[in-house]
C-alpha positions as CSV (number, residue, x, y, z in Angstrom):
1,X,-60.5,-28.8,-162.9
2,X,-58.5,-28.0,-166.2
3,X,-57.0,-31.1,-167.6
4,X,-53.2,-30.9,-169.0
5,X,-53.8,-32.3,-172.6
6,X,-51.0,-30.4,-175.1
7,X,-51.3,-30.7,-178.4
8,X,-49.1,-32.7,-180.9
9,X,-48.0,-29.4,-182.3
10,X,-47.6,-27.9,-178.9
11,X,-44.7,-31.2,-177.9
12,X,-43.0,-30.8,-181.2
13,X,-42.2,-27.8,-181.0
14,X,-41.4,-28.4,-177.1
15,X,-39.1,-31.3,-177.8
16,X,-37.2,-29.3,-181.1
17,X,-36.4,-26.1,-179.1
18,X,-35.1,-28.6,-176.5
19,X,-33.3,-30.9,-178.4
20,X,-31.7,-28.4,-180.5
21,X,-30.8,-26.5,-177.3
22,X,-29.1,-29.3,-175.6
23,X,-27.6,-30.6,-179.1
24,X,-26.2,-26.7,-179.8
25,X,-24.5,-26.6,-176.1
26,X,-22.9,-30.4,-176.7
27,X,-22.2,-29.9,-180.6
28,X,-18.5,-29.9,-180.3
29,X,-18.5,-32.8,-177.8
30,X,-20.1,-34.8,-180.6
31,X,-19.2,-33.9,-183.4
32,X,-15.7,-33.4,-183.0
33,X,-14.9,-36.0,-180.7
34,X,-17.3,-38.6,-180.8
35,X,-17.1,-38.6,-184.8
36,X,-20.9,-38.7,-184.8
37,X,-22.7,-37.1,-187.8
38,X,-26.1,-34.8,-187.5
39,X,-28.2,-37.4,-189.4
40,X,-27.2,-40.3,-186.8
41,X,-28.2,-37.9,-183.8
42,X,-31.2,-37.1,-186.0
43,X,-31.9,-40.7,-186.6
44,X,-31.8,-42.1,-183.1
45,X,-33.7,-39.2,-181.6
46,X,-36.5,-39.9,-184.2
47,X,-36.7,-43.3,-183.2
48,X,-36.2,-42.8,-179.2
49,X,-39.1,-39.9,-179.3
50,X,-41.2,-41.9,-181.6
51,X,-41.4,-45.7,-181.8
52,X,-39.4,-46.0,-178.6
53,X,-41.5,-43.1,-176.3
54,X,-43.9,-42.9,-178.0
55,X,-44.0,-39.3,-178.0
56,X,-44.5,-38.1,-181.5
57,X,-46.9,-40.0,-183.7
58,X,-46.8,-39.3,-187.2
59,X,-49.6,-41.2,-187.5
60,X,-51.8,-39.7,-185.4
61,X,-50.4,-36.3,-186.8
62,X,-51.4,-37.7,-190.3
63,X,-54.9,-38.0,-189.0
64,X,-54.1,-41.7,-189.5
65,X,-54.1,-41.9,-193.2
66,X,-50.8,-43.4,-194.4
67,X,-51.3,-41.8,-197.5
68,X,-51.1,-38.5,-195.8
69,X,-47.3,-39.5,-194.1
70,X,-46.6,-40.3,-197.7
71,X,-47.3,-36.9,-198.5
72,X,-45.9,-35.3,-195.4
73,X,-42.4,-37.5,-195.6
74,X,-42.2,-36.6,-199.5
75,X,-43.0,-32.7,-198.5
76,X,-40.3,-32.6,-195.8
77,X,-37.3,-35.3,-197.4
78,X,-37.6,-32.3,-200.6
79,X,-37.1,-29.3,-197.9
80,X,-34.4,-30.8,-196.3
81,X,-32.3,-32.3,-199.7
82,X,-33.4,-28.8,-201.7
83,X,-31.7,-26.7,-198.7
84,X,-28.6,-29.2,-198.6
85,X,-28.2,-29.2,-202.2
86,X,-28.0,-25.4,-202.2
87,X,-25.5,-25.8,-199.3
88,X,-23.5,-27.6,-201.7
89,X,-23.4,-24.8,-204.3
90,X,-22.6,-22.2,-202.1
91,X,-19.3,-24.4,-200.4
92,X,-17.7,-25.1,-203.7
93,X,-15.3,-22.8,-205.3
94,X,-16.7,-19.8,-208.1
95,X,-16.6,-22.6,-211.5
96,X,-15.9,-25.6,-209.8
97,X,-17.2,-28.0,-212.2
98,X,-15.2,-26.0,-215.1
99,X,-11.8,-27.3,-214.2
100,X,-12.5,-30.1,-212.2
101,X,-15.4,-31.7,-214.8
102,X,-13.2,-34.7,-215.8
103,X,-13.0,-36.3,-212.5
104,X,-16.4,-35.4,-211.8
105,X,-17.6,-37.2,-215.0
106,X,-15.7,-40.3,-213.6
107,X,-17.3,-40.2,-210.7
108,X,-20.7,-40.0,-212.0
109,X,-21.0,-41.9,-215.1
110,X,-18.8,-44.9,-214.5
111,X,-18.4,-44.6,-210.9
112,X,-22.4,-44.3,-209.9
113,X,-23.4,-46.7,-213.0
114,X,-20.8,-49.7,-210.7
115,X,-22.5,-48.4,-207.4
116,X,-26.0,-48.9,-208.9
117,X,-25.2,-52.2,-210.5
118,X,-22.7,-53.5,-207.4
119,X,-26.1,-52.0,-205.1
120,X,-28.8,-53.8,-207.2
121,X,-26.8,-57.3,-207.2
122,X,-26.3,-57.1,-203.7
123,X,-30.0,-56.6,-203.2
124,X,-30.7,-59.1,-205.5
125,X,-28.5,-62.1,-203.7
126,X,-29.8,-60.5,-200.2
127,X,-33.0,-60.6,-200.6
128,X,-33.8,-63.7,-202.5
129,X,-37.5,-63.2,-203.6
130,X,-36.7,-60.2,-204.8
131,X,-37.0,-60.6,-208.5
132,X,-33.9,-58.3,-210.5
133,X,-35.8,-55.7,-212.4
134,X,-37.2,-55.1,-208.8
135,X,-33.2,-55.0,-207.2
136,X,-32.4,-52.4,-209.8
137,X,-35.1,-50.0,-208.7
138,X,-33.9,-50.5,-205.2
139,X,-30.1,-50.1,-206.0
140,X,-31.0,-46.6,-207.7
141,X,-32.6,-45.5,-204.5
142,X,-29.2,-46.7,-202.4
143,X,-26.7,-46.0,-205.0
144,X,-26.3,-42.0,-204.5
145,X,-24.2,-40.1,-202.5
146,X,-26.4,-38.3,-200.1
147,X,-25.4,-34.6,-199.5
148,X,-27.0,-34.7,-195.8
149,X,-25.2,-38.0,-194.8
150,X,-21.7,-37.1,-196.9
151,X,-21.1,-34.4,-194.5
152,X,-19.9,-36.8,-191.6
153,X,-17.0,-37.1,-194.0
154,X,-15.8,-33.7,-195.1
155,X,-16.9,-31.7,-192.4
156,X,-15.4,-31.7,-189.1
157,X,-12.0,-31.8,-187.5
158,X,-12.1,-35.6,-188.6
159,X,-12.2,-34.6,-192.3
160,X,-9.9,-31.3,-191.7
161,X,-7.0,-34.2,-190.2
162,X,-7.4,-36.8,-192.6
163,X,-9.4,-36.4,-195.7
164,X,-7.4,-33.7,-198.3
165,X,-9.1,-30.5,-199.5
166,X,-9.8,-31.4,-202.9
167,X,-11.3,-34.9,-202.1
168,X,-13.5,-33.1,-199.7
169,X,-14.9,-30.6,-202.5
170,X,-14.9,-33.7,-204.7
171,X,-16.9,-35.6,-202.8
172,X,-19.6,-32.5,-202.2
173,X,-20.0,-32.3,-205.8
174,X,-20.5,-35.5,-206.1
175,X,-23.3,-35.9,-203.6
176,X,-25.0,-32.9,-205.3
177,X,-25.1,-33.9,-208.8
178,X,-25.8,-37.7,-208.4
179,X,-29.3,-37.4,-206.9
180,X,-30.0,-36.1,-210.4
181,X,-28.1,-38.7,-212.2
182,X,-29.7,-41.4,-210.0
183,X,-33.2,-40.5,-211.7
184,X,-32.8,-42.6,-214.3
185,X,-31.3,-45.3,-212.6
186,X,-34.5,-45.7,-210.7
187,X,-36.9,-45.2,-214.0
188,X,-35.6,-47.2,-216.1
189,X,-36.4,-50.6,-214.3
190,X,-39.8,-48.8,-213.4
191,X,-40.5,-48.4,-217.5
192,X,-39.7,-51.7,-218.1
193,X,-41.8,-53.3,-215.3
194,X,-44.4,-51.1,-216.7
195,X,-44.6,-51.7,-220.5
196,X,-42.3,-54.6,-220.7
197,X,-43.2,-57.0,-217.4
198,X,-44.4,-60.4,-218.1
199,X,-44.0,-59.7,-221.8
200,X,-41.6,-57.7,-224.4
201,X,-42.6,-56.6,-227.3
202,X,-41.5,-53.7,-230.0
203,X,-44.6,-51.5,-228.9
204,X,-43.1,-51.5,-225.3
205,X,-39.6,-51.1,-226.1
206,X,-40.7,-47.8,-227.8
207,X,-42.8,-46.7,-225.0
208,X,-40.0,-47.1,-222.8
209,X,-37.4,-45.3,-224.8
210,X,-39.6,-42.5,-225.4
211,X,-40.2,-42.3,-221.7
212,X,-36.7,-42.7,-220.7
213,X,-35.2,-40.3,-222.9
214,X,-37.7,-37.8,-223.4
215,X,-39.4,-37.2,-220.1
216,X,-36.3,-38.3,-217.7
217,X,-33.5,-37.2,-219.6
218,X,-34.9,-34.2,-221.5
219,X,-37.6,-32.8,-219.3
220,X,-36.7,-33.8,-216.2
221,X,-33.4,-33.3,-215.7
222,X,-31.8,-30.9,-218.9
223,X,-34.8,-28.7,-218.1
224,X,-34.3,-28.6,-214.4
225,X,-30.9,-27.9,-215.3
226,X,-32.0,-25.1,-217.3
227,X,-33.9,-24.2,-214.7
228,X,-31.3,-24.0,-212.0
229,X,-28.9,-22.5,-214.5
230,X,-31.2,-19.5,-215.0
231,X,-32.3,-18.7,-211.6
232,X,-29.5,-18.5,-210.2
233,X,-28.3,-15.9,-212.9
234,X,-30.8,-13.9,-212.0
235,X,-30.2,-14.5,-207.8
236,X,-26.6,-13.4,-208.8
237,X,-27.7,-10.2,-211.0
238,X,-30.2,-9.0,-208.6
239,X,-27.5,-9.5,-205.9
240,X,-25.3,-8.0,-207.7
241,X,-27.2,-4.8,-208.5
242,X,-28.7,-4.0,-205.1
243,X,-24.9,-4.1,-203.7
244,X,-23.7,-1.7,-206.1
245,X,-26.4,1.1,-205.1
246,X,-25.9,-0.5,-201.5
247,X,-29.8,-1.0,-201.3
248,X,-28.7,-4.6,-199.0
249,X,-28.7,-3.7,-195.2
């Protein structure tokens, strides 16, 4: 007698095509109605098919290395914020940021620099152990706007009623750019607990200024600027020359 034993890749995909089914026929119901956002849904199905079920195991699925659901969670959290973030690009008006750059830059530089600090203090008086360098690294992961969890608030008929056009494009920007801004939020605290933690000296403070500014802020995010900058020039210009000889179908 054959024994019923499906694999773990065999109920995932199971449970997705069902989920999404169900979710897809009540979407409107939720959504638009219930105010609920997809992450929430996302989140409490996560935890109802996982710790609560007992269904999915991602550490069985990890062949129960917890470095490997390291690995897997980093892989997968870069998929989804990658996609959104192009989302973000594609719902804003053609040069946006051109004419709308000076509340942006209020938004990011002083607004995000109180968020991380106002974050990092709360962390700090929270948890009490917590020593501050240590707060400040965990305000710079909080502090940001996600792009996934902003969209409870400017999509929707919620957002259509109540929140105006150009806060809503505002706010999408927003959530885009400040994942990037965040970075060296979150390093700098790291550099100093590295070079400068129990002791400071001149050597350190050099080591950390040279990291700070030259890897985050030059290489990390002007080049991947750059980067984005220049590939989507050419997306546009190889988009732009198939439609002319109508090569697209």
């Amino acid at each position: 007698m054959m024994d019923f034993d499906p694999s773990d890749f065999n109920v995932i995909c199971a449970l997705l095509g069902l989920l999404m089914s169900v979710y897809g026929l009540l979407a409107y119901l939720i959504r638009e109605r219930c105010y609920l956002s997809d992450a929430l849904i996302s989140f409490l199905l996560g935890v109802l098919l996982g710790p609560v079920c007992g269904l999915v195991d991602p550490f069985r699925l990890a062949q129960h290395d917890t470095q490997n659901i390291d690995r897997i969670t980093l892989a997968f959290s870069r998929l989804v914020l990658g996609v959104q973030l192009v989302i973000v690009g594609i719902q804003l008006p053609k040069q946006y940021l051109m004419y709308e750059w000076r509340s942006f830059a209020v938004l990011l530089l002083p607004g995000l620099t109180s968020m991380w600090m106002v974050s990092s203090i709360l962390v700090w008086l929270v948890l009490p152990p917590v020593p501050f360098l240590h707060a400040l690294t965990i305000g710079a992961c909080i502090s940001p706007t996600d792009p996934v969890l902003s969209r409870a608030i400017v999509k929707g008929a919620f957002a259509d009623k109540y929140v105006p056009l150009d806060l809503r494009r505002l706010i999408i920007a927003e959530s885009g750019a400040n994942d990037g801004l965040g970075y060296p939020f979150l390093f700098l605290p790291l550099l100093v607990l590295r070079y400068c933690y129990p002791e400071i000296t001149e050597y350190a403070v050099g080591q950390i200024f040279s990291h700070w500014i030259g890897e985050i802020w030059l290489y990390v995010i002007f080049v991947s600027i750059v980067y984005g900058a220049v590939l989507g020039w050419i997306a546009q210009s190889m988009l732009h020359f198939t439609a002319i000889r109508e090569y697209l179908d």
